[in-house]
mmCIF file of the N, C-alpha and C atoms, coordinates in Angstrom:
data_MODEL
# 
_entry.id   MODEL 
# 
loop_
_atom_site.group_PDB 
_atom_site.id 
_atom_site.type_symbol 
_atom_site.label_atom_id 
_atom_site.label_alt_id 
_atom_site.label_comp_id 
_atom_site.label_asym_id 
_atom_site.label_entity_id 
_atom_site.label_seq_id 
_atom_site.pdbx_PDB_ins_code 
_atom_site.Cartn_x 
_atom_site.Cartn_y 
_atom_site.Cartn_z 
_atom_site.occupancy 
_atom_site.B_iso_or_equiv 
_atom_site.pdbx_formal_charge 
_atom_site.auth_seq_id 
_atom_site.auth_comp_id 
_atom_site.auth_asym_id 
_atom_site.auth_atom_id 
_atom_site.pdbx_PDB_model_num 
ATOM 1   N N  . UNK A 1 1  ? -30.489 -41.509 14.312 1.00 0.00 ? 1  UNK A N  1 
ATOM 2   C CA . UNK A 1 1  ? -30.399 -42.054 15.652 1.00 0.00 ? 1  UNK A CA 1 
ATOM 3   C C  . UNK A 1 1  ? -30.699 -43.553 15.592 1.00 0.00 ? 1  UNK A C  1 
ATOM 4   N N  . UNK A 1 2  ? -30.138 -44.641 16.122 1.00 0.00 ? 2  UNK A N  1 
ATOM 5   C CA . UNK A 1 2  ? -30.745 -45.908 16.642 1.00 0.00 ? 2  UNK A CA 1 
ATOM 6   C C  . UNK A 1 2  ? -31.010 -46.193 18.131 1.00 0.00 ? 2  UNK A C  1 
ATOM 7   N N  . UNK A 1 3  ? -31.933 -47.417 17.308 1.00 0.00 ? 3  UNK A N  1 
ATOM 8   C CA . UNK A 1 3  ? -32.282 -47.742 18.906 1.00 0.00 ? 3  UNK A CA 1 
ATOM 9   C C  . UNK A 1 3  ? -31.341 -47.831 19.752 1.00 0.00 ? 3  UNK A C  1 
ATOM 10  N N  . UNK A 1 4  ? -30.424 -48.159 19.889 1.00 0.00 ? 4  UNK A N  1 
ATOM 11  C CA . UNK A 1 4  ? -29.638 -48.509 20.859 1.00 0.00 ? 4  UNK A CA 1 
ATOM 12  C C  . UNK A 1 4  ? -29.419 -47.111 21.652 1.00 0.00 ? 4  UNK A C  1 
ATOM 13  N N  . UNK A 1 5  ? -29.458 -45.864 20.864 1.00 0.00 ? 5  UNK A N  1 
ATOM 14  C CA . UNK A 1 5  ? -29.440 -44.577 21.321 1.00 0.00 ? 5  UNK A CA 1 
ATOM 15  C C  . UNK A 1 5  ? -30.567 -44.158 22.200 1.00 0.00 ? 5  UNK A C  1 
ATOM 16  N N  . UNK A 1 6  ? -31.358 -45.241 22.633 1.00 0.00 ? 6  UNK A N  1 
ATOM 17  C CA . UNK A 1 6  ? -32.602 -44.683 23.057 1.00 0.00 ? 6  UNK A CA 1 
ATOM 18  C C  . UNK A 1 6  ? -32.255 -44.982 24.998 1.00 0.00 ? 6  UNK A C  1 
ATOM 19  N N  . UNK A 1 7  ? -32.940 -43.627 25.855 1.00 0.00 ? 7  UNK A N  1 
ATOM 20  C CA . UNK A 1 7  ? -32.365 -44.167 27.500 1.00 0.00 ? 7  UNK A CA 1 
ATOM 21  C C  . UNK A 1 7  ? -33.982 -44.672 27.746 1.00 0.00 ? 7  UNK A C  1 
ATOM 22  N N  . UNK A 1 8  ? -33.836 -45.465 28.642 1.00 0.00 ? 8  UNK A N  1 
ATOM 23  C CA . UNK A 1 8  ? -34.838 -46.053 29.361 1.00 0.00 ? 8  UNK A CA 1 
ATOM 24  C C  . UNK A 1 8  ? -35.921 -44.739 29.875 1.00 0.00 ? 8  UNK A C  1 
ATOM 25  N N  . UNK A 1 9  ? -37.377 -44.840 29.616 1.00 0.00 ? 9  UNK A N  1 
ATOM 26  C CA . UNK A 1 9  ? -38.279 -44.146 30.045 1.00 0.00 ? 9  UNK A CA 1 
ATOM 27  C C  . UNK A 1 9  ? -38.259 -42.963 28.711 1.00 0.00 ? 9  UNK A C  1 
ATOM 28  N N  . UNK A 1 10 ? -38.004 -43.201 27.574 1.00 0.00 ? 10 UNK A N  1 
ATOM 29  C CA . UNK A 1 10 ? -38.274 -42.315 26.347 1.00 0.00 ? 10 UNK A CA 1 
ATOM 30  C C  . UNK A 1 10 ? -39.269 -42.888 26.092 1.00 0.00 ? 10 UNK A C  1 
ATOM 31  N N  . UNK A 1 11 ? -40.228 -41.505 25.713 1.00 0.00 ? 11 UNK A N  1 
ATOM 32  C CA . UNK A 1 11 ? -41.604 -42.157 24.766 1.00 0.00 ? 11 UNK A CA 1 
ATOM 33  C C  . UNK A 1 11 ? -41.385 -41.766 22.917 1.00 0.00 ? 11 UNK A C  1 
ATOM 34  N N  . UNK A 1 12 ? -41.915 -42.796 22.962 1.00 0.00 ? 12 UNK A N  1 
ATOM 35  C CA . UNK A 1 12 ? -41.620 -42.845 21.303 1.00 0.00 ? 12 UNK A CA 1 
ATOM 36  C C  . UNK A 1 12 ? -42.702 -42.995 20.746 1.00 0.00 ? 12 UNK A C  1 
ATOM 37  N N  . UNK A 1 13 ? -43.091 -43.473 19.271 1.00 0.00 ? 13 UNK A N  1 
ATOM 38  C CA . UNK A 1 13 ? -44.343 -43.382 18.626 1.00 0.00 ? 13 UNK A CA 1 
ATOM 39  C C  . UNK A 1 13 ? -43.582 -44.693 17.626 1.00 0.00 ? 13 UNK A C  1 
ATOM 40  N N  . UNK A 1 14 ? -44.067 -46.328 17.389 1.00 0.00 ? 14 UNK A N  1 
ATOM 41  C CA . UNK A 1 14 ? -43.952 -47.440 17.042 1.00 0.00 ? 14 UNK A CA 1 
ATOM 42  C C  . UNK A 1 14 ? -45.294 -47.541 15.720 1.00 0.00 ? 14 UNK A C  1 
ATOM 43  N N  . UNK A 1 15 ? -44.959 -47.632 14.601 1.00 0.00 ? 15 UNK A N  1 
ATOM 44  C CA . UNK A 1 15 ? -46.251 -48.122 13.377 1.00 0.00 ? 15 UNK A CA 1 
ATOM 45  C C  . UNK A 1 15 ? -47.365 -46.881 14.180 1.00 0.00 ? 15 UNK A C  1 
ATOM 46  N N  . UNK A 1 16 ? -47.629 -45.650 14.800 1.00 0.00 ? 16 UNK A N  1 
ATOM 47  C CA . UNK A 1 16 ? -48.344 -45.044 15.052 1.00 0.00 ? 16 UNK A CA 1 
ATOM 48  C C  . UNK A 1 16 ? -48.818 -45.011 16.487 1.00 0.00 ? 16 UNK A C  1 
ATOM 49  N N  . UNK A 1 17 ? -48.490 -46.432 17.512 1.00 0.00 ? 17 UNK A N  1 
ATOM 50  C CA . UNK A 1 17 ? -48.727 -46.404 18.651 1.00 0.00 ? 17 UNK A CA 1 
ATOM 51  C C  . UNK A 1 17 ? -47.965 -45.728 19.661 1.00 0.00 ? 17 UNK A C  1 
ATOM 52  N N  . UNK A 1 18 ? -48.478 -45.140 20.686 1.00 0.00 ? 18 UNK A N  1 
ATOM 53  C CA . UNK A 1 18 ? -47.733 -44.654 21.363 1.00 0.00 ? 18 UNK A CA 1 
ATOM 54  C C  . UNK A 1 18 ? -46.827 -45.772 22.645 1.00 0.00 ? 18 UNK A C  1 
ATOM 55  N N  . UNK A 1 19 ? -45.795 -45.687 22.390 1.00 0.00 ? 19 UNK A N  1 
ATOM 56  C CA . UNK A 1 19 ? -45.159 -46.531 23.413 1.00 0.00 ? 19 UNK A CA 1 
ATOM 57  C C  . UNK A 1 19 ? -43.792 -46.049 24.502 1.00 0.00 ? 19 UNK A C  1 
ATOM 58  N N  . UNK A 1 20 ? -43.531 -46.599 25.614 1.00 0.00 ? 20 UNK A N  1 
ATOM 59  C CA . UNK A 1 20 ? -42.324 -46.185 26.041 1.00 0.00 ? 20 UNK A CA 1 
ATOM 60  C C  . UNK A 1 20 ? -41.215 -47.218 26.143 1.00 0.00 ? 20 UNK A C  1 
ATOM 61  N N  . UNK A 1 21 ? -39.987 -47.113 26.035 1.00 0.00 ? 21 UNK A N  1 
ATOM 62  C CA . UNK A 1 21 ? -38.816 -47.980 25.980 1.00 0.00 ? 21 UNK A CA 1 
ATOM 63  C C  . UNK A 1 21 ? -38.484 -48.203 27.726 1.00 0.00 ? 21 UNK A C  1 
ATOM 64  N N  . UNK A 1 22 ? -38.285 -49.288 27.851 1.00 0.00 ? 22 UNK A N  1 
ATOM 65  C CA . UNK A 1 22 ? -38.132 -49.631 28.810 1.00 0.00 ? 22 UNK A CA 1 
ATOM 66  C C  . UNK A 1 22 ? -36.320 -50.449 29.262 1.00 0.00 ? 22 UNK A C  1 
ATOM 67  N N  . UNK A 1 23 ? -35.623 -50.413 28.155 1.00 0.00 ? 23 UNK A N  1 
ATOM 68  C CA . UNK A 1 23 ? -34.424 -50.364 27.908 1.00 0.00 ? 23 UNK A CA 1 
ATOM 69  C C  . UNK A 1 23 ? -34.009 -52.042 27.809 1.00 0.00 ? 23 UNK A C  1 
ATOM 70  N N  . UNK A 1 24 ? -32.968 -52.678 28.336 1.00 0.00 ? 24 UNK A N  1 
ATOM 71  C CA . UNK A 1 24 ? -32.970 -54.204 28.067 1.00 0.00 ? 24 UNK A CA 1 
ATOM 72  C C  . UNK A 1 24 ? -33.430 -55.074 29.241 1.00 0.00 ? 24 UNK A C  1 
ATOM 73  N N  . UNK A 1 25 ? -33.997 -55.944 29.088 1.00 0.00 ? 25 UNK A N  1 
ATOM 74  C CA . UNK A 1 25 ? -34.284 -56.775 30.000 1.00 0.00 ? 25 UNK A CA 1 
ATOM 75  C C  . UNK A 1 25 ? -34.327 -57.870 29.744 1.00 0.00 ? 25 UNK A C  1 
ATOM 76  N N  . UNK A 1 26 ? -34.795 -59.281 30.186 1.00 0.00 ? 26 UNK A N  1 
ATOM 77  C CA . UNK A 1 26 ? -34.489 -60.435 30.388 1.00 0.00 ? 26 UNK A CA 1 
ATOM 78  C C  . UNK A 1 26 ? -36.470 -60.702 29.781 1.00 0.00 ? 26 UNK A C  1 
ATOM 79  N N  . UNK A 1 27 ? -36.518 -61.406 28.742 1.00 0.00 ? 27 UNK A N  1 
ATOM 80  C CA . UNK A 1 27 ? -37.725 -62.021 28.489 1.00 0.00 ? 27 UNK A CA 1 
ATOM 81  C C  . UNK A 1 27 ? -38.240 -63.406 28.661 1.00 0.00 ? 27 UNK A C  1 
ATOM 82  N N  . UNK A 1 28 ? -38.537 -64.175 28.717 1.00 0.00 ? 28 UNK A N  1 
ATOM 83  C CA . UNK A 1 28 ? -39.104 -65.163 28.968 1.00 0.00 ? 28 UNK A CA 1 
ATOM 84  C C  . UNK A 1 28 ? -39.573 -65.817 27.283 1.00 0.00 ? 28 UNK A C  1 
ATOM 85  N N  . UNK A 1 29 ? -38.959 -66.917 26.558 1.00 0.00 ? 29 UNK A N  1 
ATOM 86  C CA . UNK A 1 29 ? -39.287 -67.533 25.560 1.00 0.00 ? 29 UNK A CA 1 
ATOM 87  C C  . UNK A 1 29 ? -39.880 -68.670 25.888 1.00 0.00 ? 29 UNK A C  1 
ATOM 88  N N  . UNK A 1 30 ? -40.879 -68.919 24.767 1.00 0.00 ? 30 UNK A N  1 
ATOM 89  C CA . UNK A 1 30 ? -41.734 -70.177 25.439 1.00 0.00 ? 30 UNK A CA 1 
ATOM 90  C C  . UNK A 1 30 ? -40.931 -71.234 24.798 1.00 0.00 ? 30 UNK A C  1 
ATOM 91  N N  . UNK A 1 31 ? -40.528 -72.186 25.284 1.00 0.00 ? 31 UNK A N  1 
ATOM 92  C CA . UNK A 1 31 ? -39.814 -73.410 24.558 1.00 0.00 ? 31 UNK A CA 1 
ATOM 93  C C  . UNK A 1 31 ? -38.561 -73.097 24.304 1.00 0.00 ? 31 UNK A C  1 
ATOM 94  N N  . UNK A 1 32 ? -37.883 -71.953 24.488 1.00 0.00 ? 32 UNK A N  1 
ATOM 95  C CA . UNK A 1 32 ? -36.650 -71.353 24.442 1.00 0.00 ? 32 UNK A CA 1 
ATOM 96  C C  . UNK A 1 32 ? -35.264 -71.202 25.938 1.00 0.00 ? 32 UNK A C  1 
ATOM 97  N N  . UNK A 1 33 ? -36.525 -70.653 26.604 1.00 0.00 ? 33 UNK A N  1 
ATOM 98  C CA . UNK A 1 33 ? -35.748 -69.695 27.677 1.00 0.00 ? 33 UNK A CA 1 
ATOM 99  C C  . UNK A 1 33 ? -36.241 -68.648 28.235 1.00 0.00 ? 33 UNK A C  1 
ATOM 100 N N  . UNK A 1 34 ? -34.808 -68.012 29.022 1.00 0.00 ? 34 UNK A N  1 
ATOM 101 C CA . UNK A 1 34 ? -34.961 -66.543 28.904 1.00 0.00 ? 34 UNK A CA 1 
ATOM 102 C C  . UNK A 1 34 ? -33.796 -66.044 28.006 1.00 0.00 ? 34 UNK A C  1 
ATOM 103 N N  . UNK A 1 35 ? -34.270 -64.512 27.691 1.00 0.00 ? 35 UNK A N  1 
ATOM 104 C CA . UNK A 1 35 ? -33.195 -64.164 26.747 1.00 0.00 ? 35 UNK A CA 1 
ATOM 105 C C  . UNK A 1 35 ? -33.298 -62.598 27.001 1.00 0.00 ? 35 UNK A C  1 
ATOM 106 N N  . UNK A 1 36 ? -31.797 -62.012 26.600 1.00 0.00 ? 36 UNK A N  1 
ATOM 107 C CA . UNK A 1 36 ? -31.923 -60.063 26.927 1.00 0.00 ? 36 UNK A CA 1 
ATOM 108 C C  . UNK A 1 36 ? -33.018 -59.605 25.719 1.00 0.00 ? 36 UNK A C  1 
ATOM 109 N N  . UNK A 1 37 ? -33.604 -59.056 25.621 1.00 0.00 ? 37 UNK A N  1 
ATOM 110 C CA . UNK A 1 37 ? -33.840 -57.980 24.619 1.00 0.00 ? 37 UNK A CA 1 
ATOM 111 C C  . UNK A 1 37 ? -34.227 -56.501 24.788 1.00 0.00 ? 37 UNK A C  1 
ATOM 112 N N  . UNK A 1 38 ? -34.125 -56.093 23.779 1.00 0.00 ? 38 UNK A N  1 
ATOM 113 C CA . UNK A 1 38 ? -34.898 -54.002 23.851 1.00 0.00 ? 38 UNK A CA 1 
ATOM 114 C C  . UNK A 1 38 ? -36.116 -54.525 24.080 1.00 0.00 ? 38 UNK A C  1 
ATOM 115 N N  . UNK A 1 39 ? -36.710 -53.365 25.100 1.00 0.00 ? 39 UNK A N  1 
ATOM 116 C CA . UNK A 1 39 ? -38.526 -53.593 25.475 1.00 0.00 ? 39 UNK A CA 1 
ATOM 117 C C  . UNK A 1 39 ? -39.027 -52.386 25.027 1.00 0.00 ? 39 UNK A C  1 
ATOM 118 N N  . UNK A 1 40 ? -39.805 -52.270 24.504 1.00 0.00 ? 40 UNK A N  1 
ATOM 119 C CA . UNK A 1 40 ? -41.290 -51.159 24.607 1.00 0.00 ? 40 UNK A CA 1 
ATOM 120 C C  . UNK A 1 40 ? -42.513 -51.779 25.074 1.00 0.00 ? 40 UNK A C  1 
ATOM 121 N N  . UNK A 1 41 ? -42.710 -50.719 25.809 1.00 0.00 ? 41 UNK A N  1 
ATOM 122 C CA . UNK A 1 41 ? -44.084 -50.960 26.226 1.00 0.00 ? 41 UNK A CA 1 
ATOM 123 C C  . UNK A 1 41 ? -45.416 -49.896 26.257 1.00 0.00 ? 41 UNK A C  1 
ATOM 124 N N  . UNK A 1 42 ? -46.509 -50.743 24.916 1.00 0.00 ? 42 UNK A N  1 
ATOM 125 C CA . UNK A 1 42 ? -47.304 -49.294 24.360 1.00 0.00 ? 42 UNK A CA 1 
ATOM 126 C C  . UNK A 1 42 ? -48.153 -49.283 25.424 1.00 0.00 ? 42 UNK A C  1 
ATOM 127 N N  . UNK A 1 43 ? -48.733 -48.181 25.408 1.00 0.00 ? 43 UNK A N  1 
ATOM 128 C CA . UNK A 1 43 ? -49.500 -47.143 26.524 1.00 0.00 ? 43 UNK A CA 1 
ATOM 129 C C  . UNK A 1 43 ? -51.056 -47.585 26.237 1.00 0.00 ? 43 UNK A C  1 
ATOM 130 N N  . UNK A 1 44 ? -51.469 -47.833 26.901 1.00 0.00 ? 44 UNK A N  1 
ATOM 131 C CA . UNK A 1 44 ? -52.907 -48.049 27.110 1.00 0.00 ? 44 UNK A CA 1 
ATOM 132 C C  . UNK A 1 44 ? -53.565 -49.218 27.029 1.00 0.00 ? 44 UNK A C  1 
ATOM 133 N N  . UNK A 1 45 ? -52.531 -50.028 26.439 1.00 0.00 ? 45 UNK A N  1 
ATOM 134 C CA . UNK A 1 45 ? -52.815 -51.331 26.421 1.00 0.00 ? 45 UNK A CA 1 
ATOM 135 C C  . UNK A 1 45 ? -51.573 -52.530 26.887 1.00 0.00 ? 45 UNK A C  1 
ATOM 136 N N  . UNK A 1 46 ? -51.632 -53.862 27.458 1.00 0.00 ? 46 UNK A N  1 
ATOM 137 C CA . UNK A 1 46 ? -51.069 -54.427 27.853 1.00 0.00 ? 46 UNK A CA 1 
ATOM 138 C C  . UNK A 1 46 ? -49.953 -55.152 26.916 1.00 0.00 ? 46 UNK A C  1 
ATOM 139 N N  . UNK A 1 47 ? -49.245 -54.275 25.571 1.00 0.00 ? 47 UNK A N  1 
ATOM 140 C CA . UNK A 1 47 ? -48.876 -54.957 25.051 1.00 0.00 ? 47 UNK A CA 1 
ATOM 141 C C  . UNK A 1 47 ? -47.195 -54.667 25.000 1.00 0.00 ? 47 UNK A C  1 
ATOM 142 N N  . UNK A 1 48 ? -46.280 -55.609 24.628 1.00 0.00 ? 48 UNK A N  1 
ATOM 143 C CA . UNK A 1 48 ? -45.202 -55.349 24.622 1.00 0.00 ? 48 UNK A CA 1 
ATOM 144 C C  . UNK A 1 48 ? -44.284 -55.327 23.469 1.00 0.00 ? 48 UNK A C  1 
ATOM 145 N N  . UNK A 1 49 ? -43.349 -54.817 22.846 1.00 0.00 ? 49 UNK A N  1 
ATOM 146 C CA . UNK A 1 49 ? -42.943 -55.069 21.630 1.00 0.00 ? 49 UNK A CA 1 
ATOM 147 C C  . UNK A 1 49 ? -41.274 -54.968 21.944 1.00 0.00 ? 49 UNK A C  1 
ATOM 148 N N  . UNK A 1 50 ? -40.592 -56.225 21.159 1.00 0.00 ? 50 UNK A N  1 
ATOM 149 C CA . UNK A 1 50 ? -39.286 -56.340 21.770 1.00 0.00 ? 50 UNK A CA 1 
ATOM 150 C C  . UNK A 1 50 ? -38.410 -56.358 20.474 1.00 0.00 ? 50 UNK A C  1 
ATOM 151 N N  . UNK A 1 51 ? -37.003 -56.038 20.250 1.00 0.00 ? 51 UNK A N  1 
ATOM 152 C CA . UNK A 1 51 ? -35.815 -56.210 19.931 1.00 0.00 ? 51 UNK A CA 1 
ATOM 153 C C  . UNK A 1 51 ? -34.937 -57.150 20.215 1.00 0.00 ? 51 UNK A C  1 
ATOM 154 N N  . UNK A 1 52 ? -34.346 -57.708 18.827 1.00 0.00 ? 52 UNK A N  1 
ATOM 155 C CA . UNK A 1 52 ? -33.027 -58.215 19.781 1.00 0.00 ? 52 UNK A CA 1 
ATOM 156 C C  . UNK A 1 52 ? -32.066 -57.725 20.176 1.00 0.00 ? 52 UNK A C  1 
ATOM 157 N N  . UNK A 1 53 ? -31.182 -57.848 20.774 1.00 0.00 ? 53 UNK A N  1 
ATOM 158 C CA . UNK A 1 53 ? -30.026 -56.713 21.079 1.00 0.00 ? 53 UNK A CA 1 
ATOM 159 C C  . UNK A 1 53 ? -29.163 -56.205 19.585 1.00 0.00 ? 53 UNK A C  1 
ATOM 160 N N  . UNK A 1 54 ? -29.313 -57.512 18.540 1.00 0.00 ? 54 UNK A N  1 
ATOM 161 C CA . UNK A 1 54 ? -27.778 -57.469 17.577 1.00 0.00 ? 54 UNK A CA 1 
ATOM 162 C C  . UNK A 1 54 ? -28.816 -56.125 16.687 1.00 0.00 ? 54 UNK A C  1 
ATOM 163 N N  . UNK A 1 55 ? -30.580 -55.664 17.063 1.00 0.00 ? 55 UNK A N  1 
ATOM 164 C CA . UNK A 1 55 ? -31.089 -54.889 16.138 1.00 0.00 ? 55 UNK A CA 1 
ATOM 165 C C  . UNK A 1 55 ? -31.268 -53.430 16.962 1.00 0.00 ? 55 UNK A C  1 
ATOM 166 N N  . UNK A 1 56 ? -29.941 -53.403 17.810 1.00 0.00 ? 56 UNK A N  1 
ATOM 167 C CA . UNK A 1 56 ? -29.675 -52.075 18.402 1.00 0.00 ? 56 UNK A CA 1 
ATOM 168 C C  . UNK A 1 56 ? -28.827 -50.879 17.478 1.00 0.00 ? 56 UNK A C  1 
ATOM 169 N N  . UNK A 1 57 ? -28.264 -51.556 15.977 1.00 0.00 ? 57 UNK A N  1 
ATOM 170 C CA . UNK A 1 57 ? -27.402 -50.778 15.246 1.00 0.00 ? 57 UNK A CA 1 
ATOM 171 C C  . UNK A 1 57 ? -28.333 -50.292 14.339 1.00 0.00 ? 57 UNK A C  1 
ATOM 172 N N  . UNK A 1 58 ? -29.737 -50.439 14.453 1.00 0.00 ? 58 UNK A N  1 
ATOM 173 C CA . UNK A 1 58 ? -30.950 -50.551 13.097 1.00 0.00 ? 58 UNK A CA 1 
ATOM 174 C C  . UNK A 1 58 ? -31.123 -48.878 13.574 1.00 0.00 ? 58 UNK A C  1 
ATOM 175 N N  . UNK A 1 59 ? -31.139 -48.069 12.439 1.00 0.00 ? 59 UNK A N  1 
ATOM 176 C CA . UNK A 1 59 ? -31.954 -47.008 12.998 1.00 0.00 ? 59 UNK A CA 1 
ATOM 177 C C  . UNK A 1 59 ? -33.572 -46.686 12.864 1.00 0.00 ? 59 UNK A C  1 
ATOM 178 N N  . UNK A 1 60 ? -33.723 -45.691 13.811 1.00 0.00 ? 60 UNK A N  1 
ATOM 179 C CA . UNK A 1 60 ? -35.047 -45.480 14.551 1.00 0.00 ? 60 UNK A CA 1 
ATOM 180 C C  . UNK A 1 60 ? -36.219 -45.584 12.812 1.00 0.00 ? 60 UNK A C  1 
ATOM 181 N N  . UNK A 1 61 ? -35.769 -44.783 11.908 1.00 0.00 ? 61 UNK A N  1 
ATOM 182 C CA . UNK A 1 61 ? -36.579 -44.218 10.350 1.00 0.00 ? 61 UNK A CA 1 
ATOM 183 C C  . UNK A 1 61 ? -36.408 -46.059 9.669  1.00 0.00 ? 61 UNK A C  1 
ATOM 184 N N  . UNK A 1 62 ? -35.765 -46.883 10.431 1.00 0.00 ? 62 UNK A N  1 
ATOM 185 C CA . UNK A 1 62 ? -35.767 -48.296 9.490  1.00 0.00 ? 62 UNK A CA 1 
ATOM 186 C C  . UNK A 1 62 ? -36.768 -49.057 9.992  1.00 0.00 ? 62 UNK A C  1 
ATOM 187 N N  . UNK A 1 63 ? -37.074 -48.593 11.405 1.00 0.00 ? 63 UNK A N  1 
ATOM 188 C CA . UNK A 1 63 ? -37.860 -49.738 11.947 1.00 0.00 ? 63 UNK A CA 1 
ATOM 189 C C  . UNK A 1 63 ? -39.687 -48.893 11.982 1.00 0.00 ? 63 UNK A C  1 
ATOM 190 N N  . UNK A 1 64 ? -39.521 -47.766 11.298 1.00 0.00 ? 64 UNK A N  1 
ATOM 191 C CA . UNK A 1 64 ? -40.795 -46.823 11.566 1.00 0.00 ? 64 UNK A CA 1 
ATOM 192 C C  . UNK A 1 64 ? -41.129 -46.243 13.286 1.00 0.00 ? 64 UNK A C  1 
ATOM 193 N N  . UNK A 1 65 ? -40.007 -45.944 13.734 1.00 0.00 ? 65 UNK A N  1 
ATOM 194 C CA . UNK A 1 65 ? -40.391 -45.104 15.385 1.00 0.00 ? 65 UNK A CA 1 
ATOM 195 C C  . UNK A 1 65 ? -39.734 -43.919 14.956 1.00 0.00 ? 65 UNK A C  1 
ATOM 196 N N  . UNK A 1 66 ? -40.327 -43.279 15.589 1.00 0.00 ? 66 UNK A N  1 
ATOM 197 C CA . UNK A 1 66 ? -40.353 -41.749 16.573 1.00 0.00 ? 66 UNK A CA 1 
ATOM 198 C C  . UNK A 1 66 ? -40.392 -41.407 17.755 1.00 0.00 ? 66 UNK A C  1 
ATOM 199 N N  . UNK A 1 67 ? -39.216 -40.309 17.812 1.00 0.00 ? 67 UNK A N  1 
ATOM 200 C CA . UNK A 1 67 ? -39.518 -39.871 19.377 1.00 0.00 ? 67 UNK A CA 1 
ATOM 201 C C  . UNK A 1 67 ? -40.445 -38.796 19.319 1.00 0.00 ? 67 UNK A C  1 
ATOM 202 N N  . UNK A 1 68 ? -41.225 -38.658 20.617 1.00 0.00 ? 68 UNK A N  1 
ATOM 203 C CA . UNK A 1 68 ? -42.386 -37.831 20.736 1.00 0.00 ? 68 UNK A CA 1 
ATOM 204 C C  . UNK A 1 68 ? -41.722 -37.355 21.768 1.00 0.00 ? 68 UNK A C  1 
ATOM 205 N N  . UNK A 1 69 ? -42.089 -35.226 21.142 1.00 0.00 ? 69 UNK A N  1 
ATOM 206 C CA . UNK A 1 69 ? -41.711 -34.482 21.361 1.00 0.00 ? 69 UNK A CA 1 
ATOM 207 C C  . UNK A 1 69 ? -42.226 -34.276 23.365 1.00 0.00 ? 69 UNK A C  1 
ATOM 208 N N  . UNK A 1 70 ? -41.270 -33.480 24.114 1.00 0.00 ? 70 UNK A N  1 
ATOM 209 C CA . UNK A 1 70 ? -42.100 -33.634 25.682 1.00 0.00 ? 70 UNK A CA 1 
ATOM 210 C C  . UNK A 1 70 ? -42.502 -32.151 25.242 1.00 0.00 ? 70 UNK A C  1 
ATOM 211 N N  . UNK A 1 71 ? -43.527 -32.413 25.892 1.00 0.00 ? 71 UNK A N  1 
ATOM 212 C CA . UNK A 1 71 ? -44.083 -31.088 26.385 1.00 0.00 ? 71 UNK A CA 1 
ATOM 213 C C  . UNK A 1 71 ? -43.800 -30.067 27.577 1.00 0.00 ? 71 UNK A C  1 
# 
């Protein structure tokens, strides 16, 4: 599977953290811009972890995520 296969509001598991995808959005670069990228956003803490779009063909086992199973 790749990311790009992923729908908005999947929880996944990132280097061990638990996080949810929040799908593409518009980021804010400092000295850059704004720009699209893939969002996650891990759970319990205020942090965010992003993609660029062209690393939507990468699959999920290259970048170390998992989807976590629903209950």
């Amino acid at each position: 599977m790749k990311i790009s296969d992923l729908k908005p509001g999947q929880k996944v598991t990132i280097n061990g953290a638990s996080a949810e995808y929040l799908g593409i959005q518009k980021v804010r670069i400092p000295k850059i811009g704004k720009t699209e990228k893939r969002v996650f956003r891990c759970e319990g803490v205020d942090v965010y972890k992003n993609y660029n779009l062209s690393e939507g063909s990468k699959t999920l086992k290259s970048e170390k995520i998992k989807l976590q199973n629903k209950l």
